[in-house]
C-alpha positions in Angstrom: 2.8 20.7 11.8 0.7 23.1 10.3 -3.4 23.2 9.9 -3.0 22.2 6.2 -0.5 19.1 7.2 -2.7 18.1 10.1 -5.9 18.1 7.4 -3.6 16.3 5.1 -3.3 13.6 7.5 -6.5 13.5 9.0 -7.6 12.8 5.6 -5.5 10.1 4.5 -6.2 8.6 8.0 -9.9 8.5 7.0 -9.3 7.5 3.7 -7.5 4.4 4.8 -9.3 3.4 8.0 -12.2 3.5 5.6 -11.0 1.0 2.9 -9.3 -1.1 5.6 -12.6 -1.4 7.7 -14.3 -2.6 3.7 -11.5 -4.5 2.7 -11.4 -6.2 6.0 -15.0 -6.7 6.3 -15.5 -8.7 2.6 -12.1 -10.7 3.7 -13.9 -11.9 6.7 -17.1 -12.6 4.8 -15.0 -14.3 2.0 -12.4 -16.4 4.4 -13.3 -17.3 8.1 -11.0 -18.7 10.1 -7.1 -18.8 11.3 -5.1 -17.0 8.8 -2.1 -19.4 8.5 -5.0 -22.3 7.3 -5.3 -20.2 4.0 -3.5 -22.2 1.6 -0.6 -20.3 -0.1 -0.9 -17.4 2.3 3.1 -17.2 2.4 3.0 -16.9 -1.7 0.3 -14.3 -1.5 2.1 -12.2 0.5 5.1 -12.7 -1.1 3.4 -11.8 -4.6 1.7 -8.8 -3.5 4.8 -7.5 -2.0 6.6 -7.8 -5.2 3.7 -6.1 -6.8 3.7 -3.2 -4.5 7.3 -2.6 -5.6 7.3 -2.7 -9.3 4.1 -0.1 -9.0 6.1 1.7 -7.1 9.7 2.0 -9.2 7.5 2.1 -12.2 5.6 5.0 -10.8 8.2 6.6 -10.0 10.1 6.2 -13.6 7.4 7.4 -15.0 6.8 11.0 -12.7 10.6 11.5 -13.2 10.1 11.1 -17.2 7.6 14.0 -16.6 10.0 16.3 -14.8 8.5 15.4 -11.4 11.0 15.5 -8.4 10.4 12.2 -6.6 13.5 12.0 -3.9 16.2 9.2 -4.3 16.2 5.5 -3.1 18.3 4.2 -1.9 19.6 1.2 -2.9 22.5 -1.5 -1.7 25.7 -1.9 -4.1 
């Protein structure tokens, strides 16, 4: 790994540790105890997993529209 790459992920490290220690913070502020007696958790889960997928296929689609090289998923036949 090169100085640029290991500045590159310093910097995403940072980035994330930094929304994960807000994110986490409000969540405890907004929901206190055990995690499994939040009703619908499962569901939530479930529905933010799906959402993470569609964003990313559709950003994908849409960087390949624009001539952007994105790699190839693989998918199951």
């Amino acid at each position: 790994m090169n100085d640029k790459q290991k500045a590159h992920i310093i910097s995403i490290i940072d980035r994330a540790s930094s929304k994960m220690h807000t994110k986490y913070k409000k969540g405890t502020q907004e929901h206190s105890g055990h995690l499994w007696e939040v009703d619908g958790i499962i569901d939530m889960i479930i529905e933010e997993s799906i959402d993470s997928l569609v964003y990313a296929y559709t950003l994908k689609d849409q960087l390949e529209k624009l001539g952007v090289k994105t790699g190839k998923i693989v998918e199951n036949e």
